[in-house]
KOLMI-275187 format. One record per atom (N, C-alpha, C, O, CB): x, y, z. Coordinates in steps of 0.05 Angstrom, whole numbers, padded with zeros to 5 digits, always signed. Each point is the difference from the previous one (the first is absolute). Glycine has a CB too. Layout:
BEGIN
XYZ ...
//
This chain:
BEGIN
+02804-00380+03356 -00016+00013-00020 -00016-00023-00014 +00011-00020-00008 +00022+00059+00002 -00061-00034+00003 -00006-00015-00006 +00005+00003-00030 +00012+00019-00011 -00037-00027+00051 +00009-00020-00057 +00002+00001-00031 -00013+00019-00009 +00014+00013-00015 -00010-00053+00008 -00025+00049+00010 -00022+00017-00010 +00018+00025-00008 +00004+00012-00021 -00047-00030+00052 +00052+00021-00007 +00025+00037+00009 +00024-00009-00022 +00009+00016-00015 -00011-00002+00085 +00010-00041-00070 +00030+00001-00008 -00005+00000-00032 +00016+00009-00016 +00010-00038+00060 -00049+00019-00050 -00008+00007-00036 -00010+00021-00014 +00004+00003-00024 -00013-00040+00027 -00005+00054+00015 +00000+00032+00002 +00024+00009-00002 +00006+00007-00023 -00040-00003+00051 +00055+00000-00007 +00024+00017+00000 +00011-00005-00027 +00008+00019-00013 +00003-00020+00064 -00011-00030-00064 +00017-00007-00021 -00016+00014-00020 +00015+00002-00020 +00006-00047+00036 -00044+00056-00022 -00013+00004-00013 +00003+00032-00005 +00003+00013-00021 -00027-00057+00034 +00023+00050+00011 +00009+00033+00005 +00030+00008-00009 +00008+00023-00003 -00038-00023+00045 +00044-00022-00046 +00035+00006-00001 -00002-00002-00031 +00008+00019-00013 +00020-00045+00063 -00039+00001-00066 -00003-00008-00017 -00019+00031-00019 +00010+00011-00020 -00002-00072+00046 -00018+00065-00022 -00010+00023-00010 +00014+00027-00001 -00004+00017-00018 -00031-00040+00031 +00053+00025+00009 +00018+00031+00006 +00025-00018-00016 +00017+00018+00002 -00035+00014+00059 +00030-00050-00073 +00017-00003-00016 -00011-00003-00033 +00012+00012-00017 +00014-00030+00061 -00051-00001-00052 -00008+00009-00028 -00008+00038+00003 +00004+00009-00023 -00028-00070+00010 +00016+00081+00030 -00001+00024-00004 +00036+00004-00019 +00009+00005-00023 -00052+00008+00075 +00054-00018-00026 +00031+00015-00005 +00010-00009-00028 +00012+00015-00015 +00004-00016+00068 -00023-00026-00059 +00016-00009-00022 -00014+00008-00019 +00012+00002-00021 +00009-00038+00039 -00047+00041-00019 -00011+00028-00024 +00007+00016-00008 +00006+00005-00023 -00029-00007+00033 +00027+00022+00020 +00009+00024-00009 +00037+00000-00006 +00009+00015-00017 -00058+00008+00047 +00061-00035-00019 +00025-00014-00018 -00002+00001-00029 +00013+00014-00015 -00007-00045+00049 -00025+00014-00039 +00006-00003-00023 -00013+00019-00024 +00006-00002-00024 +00000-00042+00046 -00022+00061-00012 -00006+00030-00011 +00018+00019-00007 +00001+00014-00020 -00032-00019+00045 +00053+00002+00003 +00015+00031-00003 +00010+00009-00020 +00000+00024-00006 +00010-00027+00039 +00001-00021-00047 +00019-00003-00030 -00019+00016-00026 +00007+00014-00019 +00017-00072+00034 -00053+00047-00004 -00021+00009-00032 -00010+00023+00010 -00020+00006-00013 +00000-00052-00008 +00027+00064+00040 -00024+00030+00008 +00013+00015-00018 +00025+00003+00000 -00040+00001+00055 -00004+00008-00073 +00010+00028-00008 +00019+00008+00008 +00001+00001+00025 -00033+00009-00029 +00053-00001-00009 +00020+00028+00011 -00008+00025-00002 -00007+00007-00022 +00039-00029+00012 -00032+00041+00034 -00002+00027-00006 +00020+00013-00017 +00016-00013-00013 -00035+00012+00052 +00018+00022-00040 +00014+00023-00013 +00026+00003+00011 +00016+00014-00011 -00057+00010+00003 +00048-00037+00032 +00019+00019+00023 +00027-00031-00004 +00019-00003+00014 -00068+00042+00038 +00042-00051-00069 +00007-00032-00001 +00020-00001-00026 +00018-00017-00003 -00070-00003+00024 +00045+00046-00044 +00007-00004-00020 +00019+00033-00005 +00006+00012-00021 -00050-00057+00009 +00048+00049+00040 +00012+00034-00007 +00025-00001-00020 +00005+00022-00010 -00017-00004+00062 +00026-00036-00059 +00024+00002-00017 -00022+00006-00033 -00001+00019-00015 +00048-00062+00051 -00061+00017-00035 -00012-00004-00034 -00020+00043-00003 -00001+00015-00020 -00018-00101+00023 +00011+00089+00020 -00017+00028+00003 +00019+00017-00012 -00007+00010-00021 -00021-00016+00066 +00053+00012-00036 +00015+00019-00003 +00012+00001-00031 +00004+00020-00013 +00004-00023+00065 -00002-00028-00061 +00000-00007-00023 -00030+00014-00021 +00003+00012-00021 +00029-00058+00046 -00048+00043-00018 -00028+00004-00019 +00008+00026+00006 +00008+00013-00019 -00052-00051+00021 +00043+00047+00023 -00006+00036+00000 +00029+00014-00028 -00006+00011-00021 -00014-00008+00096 +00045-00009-00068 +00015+00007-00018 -00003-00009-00030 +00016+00010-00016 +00008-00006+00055 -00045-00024-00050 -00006-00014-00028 -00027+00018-00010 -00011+00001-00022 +00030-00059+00036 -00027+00076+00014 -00025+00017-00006 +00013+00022-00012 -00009+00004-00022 -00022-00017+00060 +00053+00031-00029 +00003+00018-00009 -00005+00014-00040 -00011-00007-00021 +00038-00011+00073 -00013+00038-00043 -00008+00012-00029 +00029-00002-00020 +00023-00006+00009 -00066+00046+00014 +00038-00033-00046 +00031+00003-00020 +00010-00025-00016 -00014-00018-00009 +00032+00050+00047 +00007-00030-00040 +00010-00024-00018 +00006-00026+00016 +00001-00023-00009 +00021+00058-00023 -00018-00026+00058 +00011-00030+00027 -00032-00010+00007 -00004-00022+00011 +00058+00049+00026 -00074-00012-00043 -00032-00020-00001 +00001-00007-00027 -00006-00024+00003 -00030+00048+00031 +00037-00023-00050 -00003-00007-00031 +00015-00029-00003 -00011-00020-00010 +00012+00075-00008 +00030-00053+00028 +00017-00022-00003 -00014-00021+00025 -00003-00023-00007 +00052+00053-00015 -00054-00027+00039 -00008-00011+00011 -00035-00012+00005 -00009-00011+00020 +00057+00033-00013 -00061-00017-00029 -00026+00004+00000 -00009-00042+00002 -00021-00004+00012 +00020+00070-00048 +00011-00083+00028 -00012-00025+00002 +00020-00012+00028 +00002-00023+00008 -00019+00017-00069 +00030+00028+00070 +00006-00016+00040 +00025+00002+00000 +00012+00006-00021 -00043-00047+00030 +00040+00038+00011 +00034+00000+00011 +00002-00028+00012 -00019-00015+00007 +00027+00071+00009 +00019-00061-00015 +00001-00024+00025 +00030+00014+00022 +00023+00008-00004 -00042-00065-00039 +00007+00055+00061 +00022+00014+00029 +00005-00018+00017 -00019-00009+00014 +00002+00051-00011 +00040-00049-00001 +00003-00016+00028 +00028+00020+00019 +00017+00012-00012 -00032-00072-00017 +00012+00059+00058 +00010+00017+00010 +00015-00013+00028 -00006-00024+00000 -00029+00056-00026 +00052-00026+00049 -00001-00011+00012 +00017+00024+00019 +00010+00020-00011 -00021-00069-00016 +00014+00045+00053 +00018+00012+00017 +00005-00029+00024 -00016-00007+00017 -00004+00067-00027 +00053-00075+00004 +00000-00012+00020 +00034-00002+00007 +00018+00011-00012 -00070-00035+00000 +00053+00003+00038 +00024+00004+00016 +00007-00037-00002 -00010-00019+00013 -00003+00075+00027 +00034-00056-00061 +00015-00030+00014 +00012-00011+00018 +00007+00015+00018 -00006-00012-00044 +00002-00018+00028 +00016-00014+00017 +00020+00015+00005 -00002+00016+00019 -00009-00054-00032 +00036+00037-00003 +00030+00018+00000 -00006+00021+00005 +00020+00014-00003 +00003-00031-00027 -00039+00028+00037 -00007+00035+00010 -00009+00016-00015 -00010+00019+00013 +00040-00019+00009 -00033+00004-00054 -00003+00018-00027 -00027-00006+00005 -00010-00020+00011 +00052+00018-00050 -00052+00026+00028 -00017+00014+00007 -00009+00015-00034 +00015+00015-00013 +00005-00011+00074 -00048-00014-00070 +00002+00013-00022 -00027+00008-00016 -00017-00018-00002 +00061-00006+00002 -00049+00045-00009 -00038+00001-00005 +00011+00011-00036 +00019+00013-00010 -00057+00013+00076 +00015-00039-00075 +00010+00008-00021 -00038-00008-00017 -00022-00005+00012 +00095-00007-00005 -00069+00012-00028 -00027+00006-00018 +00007+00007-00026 +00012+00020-00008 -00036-00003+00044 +00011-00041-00051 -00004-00004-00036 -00025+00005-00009 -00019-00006+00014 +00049-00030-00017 -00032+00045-00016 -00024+00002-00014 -00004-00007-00034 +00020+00000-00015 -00023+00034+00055 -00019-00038-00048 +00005+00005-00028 -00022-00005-00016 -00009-00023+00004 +00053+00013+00001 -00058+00026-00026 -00024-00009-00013 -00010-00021-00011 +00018-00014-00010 -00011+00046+00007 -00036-00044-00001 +00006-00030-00003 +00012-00006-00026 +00011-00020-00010 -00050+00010+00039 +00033+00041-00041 +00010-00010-00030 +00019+00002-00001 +00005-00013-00020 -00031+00019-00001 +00054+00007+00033 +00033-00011+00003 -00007-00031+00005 +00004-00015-00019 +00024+00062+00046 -00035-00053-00011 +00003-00030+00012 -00009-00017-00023 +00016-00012-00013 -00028+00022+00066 -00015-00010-00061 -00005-00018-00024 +00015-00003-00027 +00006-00018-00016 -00044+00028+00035 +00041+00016-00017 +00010-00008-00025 +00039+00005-00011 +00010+00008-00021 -00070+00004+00014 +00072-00022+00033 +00021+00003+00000 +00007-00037+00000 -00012-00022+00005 +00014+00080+00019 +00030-00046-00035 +00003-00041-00008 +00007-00017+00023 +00015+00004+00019 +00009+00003-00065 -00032-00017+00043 -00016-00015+00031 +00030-00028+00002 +00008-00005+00023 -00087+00012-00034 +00086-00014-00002 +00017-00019+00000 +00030+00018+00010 +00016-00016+00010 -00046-00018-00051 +00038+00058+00042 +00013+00010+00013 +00006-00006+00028 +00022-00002+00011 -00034+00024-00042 -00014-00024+00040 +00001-00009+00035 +00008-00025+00007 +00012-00004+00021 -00049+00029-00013 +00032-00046-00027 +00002-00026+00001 +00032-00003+00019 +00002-00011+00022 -00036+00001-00075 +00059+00023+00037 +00022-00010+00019 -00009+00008+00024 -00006-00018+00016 +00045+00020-00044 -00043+00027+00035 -00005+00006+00028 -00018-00025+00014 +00010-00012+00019 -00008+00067-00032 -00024-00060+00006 -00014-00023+00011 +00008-00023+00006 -00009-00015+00017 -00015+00033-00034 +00052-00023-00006 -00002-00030-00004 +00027-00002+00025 +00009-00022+00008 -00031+00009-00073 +00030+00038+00072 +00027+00001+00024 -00018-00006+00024 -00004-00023+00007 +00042+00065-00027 -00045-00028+00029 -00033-00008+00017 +00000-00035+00002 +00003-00011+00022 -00038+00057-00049 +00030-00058+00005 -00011-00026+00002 +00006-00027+00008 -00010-00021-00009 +00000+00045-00016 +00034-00019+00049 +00029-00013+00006 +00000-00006+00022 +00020+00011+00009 +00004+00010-00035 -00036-00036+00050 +00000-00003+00034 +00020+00018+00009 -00001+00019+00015 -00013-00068-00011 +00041+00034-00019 +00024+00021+00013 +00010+00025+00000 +00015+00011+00016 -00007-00041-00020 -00023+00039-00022 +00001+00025-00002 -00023+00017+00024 +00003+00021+00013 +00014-00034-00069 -00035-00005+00056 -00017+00017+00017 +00014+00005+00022 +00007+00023+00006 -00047-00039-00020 +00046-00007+00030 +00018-00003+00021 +00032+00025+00003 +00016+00007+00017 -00041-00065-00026 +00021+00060-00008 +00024+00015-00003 -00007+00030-00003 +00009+00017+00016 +00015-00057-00038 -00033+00044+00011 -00018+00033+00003 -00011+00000+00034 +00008+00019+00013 -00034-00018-00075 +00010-00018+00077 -00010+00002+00030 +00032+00009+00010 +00008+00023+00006 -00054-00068-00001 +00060+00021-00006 +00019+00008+00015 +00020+00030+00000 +00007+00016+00017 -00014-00066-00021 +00010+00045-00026 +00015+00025+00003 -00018+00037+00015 +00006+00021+00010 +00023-00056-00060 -00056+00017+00039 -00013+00026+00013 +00002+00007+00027 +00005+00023+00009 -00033-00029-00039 +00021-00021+00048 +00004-00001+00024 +00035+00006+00006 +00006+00002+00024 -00052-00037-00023 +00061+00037-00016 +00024+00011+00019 +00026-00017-00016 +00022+00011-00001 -00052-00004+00056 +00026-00035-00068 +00026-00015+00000 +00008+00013-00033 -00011-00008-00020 -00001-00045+00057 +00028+00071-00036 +00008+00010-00031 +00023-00020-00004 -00010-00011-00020 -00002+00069+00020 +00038-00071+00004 +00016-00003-00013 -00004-00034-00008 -00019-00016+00001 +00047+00061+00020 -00006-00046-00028 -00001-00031-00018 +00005-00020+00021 -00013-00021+00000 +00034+00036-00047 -00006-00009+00062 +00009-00019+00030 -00016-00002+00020 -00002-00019+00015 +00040+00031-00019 -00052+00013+00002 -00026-00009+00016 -00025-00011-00013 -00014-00012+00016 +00029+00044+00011 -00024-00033-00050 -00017-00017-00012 +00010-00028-00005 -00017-00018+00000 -00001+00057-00018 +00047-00047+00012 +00005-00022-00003 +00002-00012+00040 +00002-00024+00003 +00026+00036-00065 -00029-00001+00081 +00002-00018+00015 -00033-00007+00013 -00002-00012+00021 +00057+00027-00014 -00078-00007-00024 -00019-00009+00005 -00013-00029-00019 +00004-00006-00024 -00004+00057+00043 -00016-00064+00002 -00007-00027-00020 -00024-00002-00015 -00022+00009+00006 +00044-00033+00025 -00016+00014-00048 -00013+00000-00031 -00002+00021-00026 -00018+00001-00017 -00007-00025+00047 +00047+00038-00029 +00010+00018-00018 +00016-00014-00019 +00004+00010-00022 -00006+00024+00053 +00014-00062-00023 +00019-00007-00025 +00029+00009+00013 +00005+00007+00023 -00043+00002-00067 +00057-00012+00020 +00027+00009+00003 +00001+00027-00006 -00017+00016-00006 +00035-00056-00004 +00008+00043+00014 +00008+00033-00003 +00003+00004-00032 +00001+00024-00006 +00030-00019+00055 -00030-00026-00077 +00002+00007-00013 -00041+00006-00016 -00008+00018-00015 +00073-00041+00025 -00078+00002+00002 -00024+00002-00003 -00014+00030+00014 -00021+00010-00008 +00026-00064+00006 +00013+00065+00024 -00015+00017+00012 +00000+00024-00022 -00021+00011-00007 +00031-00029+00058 +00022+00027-00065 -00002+00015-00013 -00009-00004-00027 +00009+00020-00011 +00017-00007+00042 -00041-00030-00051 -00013-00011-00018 -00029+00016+00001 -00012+00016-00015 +00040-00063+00018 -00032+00033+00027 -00025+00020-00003 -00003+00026+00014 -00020+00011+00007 +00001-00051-00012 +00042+00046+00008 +00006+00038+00012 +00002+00009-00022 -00018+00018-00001 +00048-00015+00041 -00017-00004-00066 +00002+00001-00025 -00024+00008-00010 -00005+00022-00010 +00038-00052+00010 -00051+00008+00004 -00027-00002-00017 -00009+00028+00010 -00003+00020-00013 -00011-00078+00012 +00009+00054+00030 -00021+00024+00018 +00018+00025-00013 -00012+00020-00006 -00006-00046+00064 +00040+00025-00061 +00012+00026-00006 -00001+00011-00027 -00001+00025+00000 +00028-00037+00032 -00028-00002-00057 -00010-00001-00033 -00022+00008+00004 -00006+00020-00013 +00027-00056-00008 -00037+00026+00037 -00030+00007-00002 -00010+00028+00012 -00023+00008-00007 +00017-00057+00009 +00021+00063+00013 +00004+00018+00014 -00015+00000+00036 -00005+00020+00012 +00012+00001-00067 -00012-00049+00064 -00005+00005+00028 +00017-00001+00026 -00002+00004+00024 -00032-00019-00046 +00051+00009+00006 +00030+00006+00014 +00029+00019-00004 +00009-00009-00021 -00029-00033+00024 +00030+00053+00002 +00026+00024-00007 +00012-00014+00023 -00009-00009+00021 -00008+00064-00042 +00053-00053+00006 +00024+00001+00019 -00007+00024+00002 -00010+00018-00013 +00047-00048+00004 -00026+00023+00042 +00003+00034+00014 +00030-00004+00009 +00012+00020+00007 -00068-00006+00018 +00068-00034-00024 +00029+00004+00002 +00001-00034-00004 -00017-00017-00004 +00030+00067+00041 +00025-00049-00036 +00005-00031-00010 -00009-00025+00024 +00006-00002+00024 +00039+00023-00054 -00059-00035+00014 -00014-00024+00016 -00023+00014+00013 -00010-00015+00016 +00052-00015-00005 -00055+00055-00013 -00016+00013+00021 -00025+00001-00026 +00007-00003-00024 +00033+00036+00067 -00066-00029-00037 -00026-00013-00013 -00011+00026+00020 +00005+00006+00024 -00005-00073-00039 -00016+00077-00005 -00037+00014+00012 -00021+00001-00024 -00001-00002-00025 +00023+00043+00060 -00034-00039-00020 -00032+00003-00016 +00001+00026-00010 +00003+00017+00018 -00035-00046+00013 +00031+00039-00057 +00002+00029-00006 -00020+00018+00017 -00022-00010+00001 +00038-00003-00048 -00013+00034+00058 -00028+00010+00008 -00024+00002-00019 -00023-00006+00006 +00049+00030+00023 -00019-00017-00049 -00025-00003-00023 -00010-00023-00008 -00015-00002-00019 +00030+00035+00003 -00004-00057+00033 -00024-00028-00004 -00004-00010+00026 -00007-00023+00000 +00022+00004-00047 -00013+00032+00074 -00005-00009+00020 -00033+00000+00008 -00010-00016+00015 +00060+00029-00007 -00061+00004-00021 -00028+00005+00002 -00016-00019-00021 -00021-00012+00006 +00033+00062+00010 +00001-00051-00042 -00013-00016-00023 +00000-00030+00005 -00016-00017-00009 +00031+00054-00023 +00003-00041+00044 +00017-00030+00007 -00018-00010+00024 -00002-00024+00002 +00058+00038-00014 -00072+00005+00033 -00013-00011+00023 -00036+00002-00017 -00020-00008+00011 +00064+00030+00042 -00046-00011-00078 -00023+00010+00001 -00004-00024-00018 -00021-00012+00002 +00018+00067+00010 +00023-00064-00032 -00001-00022-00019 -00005-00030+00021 -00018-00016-00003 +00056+00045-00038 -00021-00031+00060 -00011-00021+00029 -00031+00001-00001 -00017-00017-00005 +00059+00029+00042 -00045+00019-00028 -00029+00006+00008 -00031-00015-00018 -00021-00009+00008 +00051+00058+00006 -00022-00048-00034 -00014-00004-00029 +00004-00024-00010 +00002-00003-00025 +00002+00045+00014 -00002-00071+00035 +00014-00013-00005 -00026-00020+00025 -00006-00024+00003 +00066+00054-00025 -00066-00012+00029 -00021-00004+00035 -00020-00011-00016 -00001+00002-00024 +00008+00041+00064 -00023-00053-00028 -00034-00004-00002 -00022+00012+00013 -00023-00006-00005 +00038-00031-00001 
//
């Protein structure tokens, strides 16, 4: 091949990759349709309605929802809601323990696992970087005060079902 051909082709290749890496880098900024936002839709359509549940709700709701399957097999769909003005203007430092149980590597670590399947104390203590068995339950304690954890029997740990959804959606909100 001669040079002439071989600085063409590069030229031709070089062009069909600045295309691609354009439209790459578009996909993130296109408009969303309508069909993109069906949870927030269904939300507005029910904040449209008529009576005292549009009235209380007249400056927005916040909904987060989920239907999913862990590791350990549970299986769970569930859905919160609540007007913005519950949310604002409720005492906000309440949440703080819940958050601040959250704010712990090992605790995180320890919520995955048990979700994924390892509930008791003997099986979290024989994984590495949990600490000791007296550290493990310190912060089983914590997750459990705070309510993201319940004994379900002695030495046995679950995620209540009513924070299995809040607990992946609080992860979620956590993304960029």
């Amino acid at each position: 091949m001669e040079l002439e051909e071989r600085v063409a082709e590069l030229e031709r290749r070089v062009a069909a990759l600045e295309t691609e890496g354009a439209a790459e880098a578009t996909r993130g900024r296109e408009e969303p349709v309508a069909a993109d936002f069906w949870a927030l839709e269904g939300l507005k359509a029910r904040l449209a309605g008529t009576g005292a549940e549009a009235a209380e709700t007249a400056d927005g709701a916040v909904l987060f929802t989920g239907a999913v399957r862990v590791p350990a097999g549970g299986r769970y769909e569930w859905q919160y809601g609540l007007p913005t003005g519950d949310v604002l203007d409720a005492d906000w430092t309440q949440a703080a323990e819940r958050f601040a149980a959250l704010g712990h590597p090992v605790r995180m670590r320890l919520l995955r696992e048990i979700l994924g399947g390892r509930d008791t104390v003997a099986e979290l203590a024989r994984l590495d970087g949990l600490g000791t068995t007296g550290q493990i339950y310190h912060h089983l304690r914590q997750l459990t005060a705070a309510g993201w954890l319940h004994a379900a029997a002695r030495g046995r740990y679950e995620v209540p079902p009513v924070r299995v959804v809040p607990l992946l959606v609080a992860l979620t909100a956590t993304r960029s």
